[in-house]
BAFIDREN-979345 format. One record per residue (C-alpha): residue number from 1; x, y, z. Coordinates in steps of 0.1 Angstrom, whole numbers. Example, Ala and Ser with C-alpha at 12.3 -4.5 7.8 and 13.67 -1.06 7.14 Angstrom:
2
<n->1 east->123 north->-45 up->78>
<n->2 east->137 north->-11 up->71>
END
This chain:
482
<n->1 east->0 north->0 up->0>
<n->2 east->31 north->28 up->9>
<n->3 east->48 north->18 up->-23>
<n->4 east->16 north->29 up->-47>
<n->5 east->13 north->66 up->-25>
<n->6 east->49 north->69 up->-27>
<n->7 east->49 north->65 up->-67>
<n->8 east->18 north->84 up->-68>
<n->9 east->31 north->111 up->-46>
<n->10 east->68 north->107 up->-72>
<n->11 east->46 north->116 up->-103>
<n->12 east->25 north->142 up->-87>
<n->13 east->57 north->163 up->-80>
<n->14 east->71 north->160 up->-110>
<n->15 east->39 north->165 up->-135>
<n->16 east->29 north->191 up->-118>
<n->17 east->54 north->209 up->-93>
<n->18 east->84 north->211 up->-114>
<n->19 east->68 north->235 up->-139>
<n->20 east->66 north->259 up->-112>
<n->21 east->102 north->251 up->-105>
<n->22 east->110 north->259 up->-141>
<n->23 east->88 north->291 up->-143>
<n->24 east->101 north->303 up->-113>
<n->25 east->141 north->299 up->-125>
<n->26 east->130 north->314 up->-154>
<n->27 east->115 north->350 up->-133>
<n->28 east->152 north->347 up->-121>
<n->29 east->173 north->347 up->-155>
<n->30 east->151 north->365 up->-179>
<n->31 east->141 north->394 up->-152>
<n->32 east->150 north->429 up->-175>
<n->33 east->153 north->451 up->-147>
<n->34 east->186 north->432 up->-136>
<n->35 east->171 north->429 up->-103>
<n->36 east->176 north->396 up->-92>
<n->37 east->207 north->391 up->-111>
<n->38 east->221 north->414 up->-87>
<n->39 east->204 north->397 up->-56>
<n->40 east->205 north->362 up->-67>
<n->41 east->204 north->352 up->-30>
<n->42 east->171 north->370 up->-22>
<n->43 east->158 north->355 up->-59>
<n->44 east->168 north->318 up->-47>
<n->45 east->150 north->322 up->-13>
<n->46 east->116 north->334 up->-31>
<n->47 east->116 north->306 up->-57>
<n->48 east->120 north->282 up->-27>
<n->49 east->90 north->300 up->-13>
<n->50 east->71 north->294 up->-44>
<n->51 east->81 north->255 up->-44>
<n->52 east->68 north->249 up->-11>
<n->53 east->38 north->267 up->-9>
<n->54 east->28 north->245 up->-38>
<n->55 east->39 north->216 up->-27>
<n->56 east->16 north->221 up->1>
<n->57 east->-12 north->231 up->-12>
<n->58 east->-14 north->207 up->-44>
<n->59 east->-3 north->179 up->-16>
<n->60 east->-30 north->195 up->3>
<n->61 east->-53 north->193 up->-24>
<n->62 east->-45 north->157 up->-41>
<n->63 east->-46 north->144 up->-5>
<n->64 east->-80 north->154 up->-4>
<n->65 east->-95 north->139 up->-39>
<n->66 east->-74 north->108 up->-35>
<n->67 east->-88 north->75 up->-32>
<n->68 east->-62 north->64 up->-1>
<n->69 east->-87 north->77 up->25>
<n->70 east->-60 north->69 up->51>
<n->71 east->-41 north->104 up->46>
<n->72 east->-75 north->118 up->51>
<n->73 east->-85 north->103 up->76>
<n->74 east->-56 north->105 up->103>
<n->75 east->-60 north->107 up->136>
<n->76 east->-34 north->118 up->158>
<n->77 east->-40 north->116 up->199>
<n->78 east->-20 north->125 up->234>
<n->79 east->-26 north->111 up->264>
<n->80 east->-16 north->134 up->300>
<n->81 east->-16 north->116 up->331>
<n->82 east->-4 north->130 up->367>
<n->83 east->32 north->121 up->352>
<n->84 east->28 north->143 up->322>
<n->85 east->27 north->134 up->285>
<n->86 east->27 north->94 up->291>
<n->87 east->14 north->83 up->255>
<n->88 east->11 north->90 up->219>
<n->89 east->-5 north->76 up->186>
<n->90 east->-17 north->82 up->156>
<n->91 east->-44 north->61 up->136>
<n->92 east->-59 north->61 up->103>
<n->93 east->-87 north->43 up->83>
<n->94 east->-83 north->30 up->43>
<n->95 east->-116 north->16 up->28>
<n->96 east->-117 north->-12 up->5>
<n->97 east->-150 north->-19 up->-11>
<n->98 east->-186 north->-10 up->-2>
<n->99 east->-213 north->-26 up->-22>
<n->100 east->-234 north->-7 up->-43>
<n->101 east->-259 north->-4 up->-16>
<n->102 east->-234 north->2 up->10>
<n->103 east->-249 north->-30 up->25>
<n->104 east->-212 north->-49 up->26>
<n->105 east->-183 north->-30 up->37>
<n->106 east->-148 north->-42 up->40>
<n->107 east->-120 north->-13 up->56>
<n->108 east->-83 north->-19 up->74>
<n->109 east->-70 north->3 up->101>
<n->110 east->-39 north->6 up->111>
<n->111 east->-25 north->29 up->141>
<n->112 east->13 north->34 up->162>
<n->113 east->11 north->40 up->198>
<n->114 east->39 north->51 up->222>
<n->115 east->37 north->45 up->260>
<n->116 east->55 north->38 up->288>
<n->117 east->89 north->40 up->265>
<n->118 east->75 north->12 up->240>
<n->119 east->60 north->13 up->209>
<n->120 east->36 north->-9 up->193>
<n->121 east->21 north->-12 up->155>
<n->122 east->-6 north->-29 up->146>
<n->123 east->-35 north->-30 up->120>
<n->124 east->-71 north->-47 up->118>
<n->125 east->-92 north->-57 up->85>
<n->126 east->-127 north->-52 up->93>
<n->127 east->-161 north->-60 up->72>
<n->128 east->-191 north->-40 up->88>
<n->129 east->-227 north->-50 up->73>
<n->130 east->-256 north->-24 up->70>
<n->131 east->-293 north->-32 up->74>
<n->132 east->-312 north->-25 up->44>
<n->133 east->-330 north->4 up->67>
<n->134 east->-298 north->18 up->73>
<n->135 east->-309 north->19 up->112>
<n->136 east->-278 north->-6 up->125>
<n->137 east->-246 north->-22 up->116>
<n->138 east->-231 north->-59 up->123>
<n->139 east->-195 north->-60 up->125>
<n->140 east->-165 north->-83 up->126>
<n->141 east->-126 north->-76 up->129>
<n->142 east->-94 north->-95 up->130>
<n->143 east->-60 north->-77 up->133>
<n->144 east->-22 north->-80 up->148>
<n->145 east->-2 north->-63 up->171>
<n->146 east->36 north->-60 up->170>
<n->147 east->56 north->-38 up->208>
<n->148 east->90 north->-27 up->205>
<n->149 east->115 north->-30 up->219>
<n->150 east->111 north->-67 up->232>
<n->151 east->95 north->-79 up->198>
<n->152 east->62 north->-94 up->215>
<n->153 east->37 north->-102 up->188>
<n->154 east->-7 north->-106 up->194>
<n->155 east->-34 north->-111 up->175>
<n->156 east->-69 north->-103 up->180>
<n->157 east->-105 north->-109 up->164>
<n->158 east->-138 north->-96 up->172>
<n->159 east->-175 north->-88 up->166>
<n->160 east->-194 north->-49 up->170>
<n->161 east->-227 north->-35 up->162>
<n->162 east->-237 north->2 up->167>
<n->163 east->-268 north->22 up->153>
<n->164 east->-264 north->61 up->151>
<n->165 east->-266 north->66 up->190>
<n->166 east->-252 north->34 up->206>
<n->167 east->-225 north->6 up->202>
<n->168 east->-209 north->-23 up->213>
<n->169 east->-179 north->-42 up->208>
<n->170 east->-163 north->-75 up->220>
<n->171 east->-126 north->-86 up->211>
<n->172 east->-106 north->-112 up->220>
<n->173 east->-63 north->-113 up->219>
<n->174 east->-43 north->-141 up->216>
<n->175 east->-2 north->-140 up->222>
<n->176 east->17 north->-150 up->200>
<n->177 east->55 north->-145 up->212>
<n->178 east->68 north->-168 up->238>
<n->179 east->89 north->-157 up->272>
<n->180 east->114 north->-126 up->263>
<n->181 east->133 north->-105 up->282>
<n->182 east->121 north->-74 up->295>
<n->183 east->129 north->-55 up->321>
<n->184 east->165 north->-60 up->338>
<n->185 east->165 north->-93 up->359>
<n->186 east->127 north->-103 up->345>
<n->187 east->112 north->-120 up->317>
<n->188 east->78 north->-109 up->297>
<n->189 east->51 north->-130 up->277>
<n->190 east->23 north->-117 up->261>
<n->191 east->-12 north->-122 up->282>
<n->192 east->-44 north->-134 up->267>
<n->193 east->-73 north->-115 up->271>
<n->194 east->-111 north->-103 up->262>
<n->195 east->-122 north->-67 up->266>
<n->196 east->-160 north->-54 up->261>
<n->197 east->-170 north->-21 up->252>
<n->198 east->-205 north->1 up->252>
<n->199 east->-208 north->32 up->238>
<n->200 east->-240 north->56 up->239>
<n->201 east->-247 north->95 up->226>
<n->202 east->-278 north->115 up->233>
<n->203 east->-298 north->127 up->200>
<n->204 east->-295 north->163 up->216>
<n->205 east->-259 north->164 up->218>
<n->206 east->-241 north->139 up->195>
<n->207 east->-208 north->157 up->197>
<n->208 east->-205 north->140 up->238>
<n->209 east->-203 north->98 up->233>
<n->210 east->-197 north->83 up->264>
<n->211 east->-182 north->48 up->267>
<n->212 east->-171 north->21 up->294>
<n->213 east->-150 north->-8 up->288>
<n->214 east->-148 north->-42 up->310>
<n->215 east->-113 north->-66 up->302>
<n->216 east->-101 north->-95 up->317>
<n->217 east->-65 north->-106 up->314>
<n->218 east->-53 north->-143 up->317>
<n->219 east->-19 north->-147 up->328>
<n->220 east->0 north->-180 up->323>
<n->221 east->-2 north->-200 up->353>
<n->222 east->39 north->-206 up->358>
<n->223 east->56 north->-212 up->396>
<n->224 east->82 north->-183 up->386>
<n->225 east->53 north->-157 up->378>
<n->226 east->54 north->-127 up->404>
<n->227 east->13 north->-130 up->405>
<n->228 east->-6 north->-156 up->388>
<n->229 east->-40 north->-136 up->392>
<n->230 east->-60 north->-130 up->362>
<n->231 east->-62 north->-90 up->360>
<n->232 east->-93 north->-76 up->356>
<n->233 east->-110 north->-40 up->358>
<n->234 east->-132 north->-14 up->339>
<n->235 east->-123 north->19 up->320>
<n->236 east->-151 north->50 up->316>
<n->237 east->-144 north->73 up->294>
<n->238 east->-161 north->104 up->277>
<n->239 east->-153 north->118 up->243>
<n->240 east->-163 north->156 up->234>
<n->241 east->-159 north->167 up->199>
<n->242 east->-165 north->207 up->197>
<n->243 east->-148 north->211 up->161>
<n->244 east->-141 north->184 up->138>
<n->245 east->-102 north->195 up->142>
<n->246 east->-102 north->185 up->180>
<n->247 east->-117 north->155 up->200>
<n->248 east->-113 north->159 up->240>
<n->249 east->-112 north->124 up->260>
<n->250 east->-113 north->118 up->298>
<n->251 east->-111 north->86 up->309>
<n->252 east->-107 north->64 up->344>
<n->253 east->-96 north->28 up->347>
<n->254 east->-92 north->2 up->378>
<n->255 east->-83 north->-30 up->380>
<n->256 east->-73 north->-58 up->407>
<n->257 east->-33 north->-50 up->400>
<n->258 east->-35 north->-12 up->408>
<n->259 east->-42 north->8 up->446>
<n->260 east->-54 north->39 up->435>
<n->261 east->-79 north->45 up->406>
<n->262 east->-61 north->64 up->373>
<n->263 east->-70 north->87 up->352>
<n->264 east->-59 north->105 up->317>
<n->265 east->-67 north->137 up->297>
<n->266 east->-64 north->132 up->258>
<n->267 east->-65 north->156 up->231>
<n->268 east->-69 north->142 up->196>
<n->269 east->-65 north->158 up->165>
<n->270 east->-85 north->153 up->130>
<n->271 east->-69 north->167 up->107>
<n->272 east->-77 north->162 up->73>
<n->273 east->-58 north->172 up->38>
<n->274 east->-72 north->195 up->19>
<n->275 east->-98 north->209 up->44>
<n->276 east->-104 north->243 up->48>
<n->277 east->-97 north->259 up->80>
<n->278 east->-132 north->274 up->86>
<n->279 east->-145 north->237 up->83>
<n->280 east->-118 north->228 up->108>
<n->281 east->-129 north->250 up->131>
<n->282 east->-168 north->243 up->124>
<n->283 east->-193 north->221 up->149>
<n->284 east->-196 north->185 up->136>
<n->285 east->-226 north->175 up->117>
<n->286 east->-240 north->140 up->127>
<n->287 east->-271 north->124 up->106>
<n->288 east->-291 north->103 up->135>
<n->289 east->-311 north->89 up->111>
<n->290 east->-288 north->68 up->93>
<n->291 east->-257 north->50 up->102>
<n->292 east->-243 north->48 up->67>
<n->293 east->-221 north->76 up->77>
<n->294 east->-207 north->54 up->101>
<n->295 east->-199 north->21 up->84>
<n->296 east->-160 north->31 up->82>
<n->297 east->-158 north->40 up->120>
<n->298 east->-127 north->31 up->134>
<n->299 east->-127 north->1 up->159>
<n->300 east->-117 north->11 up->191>
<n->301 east->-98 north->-14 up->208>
<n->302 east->-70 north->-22 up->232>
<n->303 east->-41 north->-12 up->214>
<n->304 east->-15 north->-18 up->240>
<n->305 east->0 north->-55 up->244>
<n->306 east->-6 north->-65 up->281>
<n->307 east->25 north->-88 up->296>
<n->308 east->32 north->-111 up->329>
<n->309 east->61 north->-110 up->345>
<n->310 east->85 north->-134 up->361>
<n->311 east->118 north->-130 up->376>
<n->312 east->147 north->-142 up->360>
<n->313 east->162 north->-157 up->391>
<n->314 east->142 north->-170 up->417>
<n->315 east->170 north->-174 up->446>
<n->316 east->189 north->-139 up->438>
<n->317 east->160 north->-114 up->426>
<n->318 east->138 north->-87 up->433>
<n->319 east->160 north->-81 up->462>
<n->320 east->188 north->-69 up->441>
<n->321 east->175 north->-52 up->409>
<n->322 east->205 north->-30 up->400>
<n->323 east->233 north->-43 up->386>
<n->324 east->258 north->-36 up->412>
<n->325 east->235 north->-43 up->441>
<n->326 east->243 north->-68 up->471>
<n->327 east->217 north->-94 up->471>
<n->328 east->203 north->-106 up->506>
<n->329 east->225 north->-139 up->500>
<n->330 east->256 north->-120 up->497>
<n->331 east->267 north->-117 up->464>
<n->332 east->263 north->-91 up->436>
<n->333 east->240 north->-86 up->407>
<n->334 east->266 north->-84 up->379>
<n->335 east->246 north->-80 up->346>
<n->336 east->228 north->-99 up->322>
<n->337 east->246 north->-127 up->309>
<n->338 east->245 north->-130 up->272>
<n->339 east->243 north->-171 up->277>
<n->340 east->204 north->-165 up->277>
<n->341 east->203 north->-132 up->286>
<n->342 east->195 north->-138 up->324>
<n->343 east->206 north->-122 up->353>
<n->344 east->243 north->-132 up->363>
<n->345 east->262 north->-132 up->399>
<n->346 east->295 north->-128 up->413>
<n->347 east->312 north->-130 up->447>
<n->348 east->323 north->-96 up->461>
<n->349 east->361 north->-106 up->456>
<n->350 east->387 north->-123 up->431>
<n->351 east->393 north->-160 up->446>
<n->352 east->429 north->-159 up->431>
<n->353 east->454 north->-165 up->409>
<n->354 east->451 north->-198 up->390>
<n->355 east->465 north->-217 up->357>
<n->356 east->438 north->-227 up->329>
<n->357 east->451 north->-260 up->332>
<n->358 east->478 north->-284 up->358>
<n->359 east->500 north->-258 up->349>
<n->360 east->528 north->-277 up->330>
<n->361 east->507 north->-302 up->308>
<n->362 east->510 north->-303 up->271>
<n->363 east->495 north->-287 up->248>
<n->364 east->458 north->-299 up->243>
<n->365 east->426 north->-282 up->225>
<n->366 east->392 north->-296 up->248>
<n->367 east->361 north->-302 up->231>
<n->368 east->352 north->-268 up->241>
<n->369 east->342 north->-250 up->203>
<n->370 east->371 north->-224 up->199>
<n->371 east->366 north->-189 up->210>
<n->372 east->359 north->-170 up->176>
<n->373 east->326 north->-170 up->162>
<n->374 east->315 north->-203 up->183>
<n->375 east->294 north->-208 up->213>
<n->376 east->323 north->-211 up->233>
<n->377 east->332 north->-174 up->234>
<n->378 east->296 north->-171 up->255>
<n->379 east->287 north->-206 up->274>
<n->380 east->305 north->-200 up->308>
<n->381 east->288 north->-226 up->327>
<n->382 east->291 north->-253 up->299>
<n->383 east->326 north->-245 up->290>
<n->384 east->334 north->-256 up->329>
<n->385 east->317 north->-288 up->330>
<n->386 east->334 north->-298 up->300>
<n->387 east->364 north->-290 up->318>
<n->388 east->358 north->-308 up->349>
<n->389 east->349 north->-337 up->330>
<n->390 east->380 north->-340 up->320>
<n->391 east->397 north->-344 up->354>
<n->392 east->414 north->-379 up->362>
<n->393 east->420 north->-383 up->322>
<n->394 east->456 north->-369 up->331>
<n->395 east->473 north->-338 up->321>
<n->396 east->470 north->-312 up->311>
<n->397 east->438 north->-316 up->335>
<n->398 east->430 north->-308 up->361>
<n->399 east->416 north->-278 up->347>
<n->400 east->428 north->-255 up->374>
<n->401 east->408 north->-224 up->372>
<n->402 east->373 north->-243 up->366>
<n->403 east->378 north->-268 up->392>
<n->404 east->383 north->-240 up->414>
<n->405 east->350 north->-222 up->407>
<n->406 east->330 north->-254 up->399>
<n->407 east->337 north->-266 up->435>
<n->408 east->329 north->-234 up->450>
<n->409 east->303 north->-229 up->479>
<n->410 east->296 north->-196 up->489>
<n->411 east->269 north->-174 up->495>
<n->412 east->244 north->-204 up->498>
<n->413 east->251 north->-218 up->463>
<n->414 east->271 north->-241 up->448>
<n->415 east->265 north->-239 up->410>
<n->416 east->289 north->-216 up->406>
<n->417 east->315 north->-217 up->372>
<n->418 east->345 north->-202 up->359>
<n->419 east->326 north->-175 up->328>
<n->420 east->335 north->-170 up->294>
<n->421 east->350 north->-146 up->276>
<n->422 east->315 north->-127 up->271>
<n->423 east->304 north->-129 up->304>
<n->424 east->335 north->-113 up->318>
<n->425 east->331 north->-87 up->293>
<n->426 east->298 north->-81 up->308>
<n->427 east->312 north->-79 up->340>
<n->428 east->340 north->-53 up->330>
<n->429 east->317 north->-29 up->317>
<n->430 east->304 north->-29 up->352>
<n->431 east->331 north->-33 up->371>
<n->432 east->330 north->1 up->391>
<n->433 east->296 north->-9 up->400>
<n->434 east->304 north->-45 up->410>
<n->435 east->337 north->-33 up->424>
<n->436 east->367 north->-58 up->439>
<n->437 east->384 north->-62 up->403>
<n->438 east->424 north->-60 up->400>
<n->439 east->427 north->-29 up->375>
<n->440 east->467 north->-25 up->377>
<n->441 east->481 north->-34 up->343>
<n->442 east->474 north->-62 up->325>
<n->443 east->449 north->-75 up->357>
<n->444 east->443 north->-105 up->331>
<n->445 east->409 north->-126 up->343>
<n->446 east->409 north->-159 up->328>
<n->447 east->376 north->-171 up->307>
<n->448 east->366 north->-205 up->303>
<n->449 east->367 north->-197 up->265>
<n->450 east->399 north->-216 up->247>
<n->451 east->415 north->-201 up->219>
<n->452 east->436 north->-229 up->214>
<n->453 east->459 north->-263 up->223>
<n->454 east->483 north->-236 up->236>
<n->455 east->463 north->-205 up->251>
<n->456 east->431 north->-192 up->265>
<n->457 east->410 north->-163 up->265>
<n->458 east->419 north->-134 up->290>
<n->459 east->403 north->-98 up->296>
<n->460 east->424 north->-72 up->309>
<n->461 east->407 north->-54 up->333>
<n->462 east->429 north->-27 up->331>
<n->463 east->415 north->-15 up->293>
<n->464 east->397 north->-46 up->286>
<n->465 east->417 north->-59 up->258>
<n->466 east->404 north->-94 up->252>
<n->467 east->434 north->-118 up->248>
<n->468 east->451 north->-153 up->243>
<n->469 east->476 north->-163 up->270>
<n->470 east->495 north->-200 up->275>
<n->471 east->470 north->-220 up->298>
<n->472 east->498 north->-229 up->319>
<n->473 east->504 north->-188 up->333>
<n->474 east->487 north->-172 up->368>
<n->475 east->460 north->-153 up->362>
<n->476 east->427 north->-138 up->387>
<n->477 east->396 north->-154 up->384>
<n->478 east->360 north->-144 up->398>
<n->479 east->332 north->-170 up->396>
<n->480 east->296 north->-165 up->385>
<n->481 east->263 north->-185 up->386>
<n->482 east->227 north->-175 up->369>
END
């Protein structure tokens, strides 16, 4: 659909605003007076003047005659809460066919929303069908849903009917994406949900539609989930239309999840192409006594994907949010681990200096994939127990520096393993906040990432500078467990 307005918009321009381009170099270079030869600056700036002010109107204009309805019908809305601007959208409607006698109607929506620092797309096809007395209309809708930045994906189908003072609509959503992660140190899915709507006007003032909403939320019933309690609740909200430029909105919602009742001022803006400002500005005409004017009525539906949450780590969690923090058992939030992105710990000090291997053993390359482009530069805690598998098969094993950290107990745990090269990347980017690193050149940590028969990975905390060094050289090591 862009594609087609794009091209359209392409030979628009160039049909009919580059002959005012052309006339208006021409004013510049055959002028007799000698005028704006001599101010060729002041020249350039009015032909640019020219240029734009048609390409806004004719834009203006075209946008108004032209058979995409959706850049005349747009809809652009903010939403004010006791926070201040909290969200933004804008929404626009494209017919597709209506029957000769407007009985079958067949329109797709689609609308952006920002809120809460995510943003969400989505779009719905919708057929509406109009009595032969034109006095109601039966609806139905299917659409999808798409939030940034954690990529969770819905869908959603439903049924409405409204006659020229009343309404009513019923939609149900269905996740689609599976468990992602969200905030720091907790995972997201998507819920499933249903959400009813009534509308109503009075006949002596059309321009006031009033509406409340009832929605019930199903989260997945998991052990991690911080509450496995369906949410429920209720909106109200009023809509006042004054001009057809400007819709006001007021709304309320509670639910089970929330302790104070919320509220949210909108302002919404219809603006369309090509109208005149004093029909901006003008009171909205409404015909009660029909709803044909009504078949291409947006649906209005929950266009914010609802999640559950669950902590990433039950043991070490809520306690210690922040990267950096102390948990209650002791040891410190150290980041996200990029082994499954999941919150990663460490113990508040290095447990020493340690060889890769016994040492003084040959030199021998472990089934461990080579750091490069492998797994191995990431998978910590499977790079150790490949290690420690190893032990009592002779040298070069034991495996020093992952025995050590695979035979650790301390703060309550004993799953603890010597990282990889990625992990202790992670933890060097926060090392002021995790704190107790050496940082006096080279302060070389040793990975569980092999580079080699002959070397490991190392990270310098000092710069870190990633490295290979012989297995059989003293270097720091600090544990971690998920």
């Amino acid at each position: 659909m862009i594609k087609p307005i794009l091209f359209a918009i392409f030979i628009f321009l160039y049909v009919s605003v580059a002959p005012i381009c052309f006339a208006a170099d021409d004013e510049l270079l055959n002028d007799p007076s000698g005028i704006h030869k001599s101010t060729a600056k002041g020249g350039l700036e009015r032909a640019k003047e020219v240029v734009i002010d048609a390409l806004v109107n004719r834009a203006s204009q075209t946008a108004g005659q032209s058979d995409y309805d959706l850049l005349n019908r747009l809809e652009f809305e903010y939403g004010f809460s006791e926070g201040g601007l909290d969200r933004y959208s804008v929404l626009s409607v494209q017919p597709l066919y209506s029957s000769q006698s407007g009985a079958h109607n067949f329109f797709m929506q689609g609308g952006y929303t920002n809120m809460d620092g995510r943003d969400t797309g989505g779009g719905d096809l919708v057929y509406r069908y109009m009595t032969p007395n034109k006095q109601a209309l039966y609806g139905a809708h299917i659409g999808f849903d798409h939030q940034w930045p954690h990529h969770h994906s819905r869908m959603n189908a439903g049924v409405d009917y409204k006659t020229s003072l009343f309404g009513a609509r019923a939609t149900h959503y269905v996740g689609l994406s599976d468990w992602r992660s969200g905030e720091v140190g907790f995972e997201e899915k998507v819920m499933d949900g249903t959400d009813i709507e009534l509308s109503g006007r009075l006949s002596s003032m059309p321009e006031l539609e009033l509406f409340t909403r009832g929605f019930h939320w199903s989260p997945e019933d998991d052990a991690q989930t911080n509450d496995g309690d369906d949410l429920w609740g209720y909106e109200v909200s009023a809509e006042y239309t004054p001009i057809n430029a400007a819709t006001f909105r007021v709304s309320g919602t509670d639910d089970n999840d929330r302790n104070d009742f919320s509220g949210e001022v909108a302002i919404r803006f219809n603006y369309r192409l090509g109208m005149g400002w004093d029909d901006l500005i003008s009171t909205p005409s409404y015909d009660l006594s029909s709803v044909k004017e009504r078949r291409f009525d947006k649906i209005r539906r929950e266009r914010t994907i609802r999640m559950q949450q669950r902590s990433t780590n039950i043991a070490s969690g809520p306690d210690c949010p922040n990267i950096g923090d102390t948990c209650a058992d002791g040891s410190i939030f150290a980041g996200l681990s990029p082994d499954g992105n999941v919150r990663m710990f460490t113990t508040p000090a290095d447990a020493g200096s340690f060889t890769w291997n016994d040492g003084f053993g040959p030199p021998v390359n472990t089934a461990i994939p080579d750091c490069g482009a492998s797994s191995g530069c990431t998978t910590g805690e499977a790079n150790t127990l490949t290690l420690v598998a190893l032990n009592g098969g002779g040298s070069p094993a034991p495996y020093a520096a992952a025995e050590f950290c695979n035979a650790l107990s301390a703060h309550g745990h004993s799953d603890w393993y010597l990282p990889s090269q990625n992990e202790l990347l992670v933890m060097y980017s926060n090392l002021t906040l995790i704190g107790g690193f050496n940082t006096v050149f080279p302060a070389r940590y040793w990975s569980s990432s092999e580079d080699n028969g002959v070397g490991a990975r190392v990270v310098r905390f000092s710069d870190g500078i990633i490295d290979n060094v012989n297995k059989t050289t003293s270097e720091d090591i600090r544990c971690v467990r998920k």
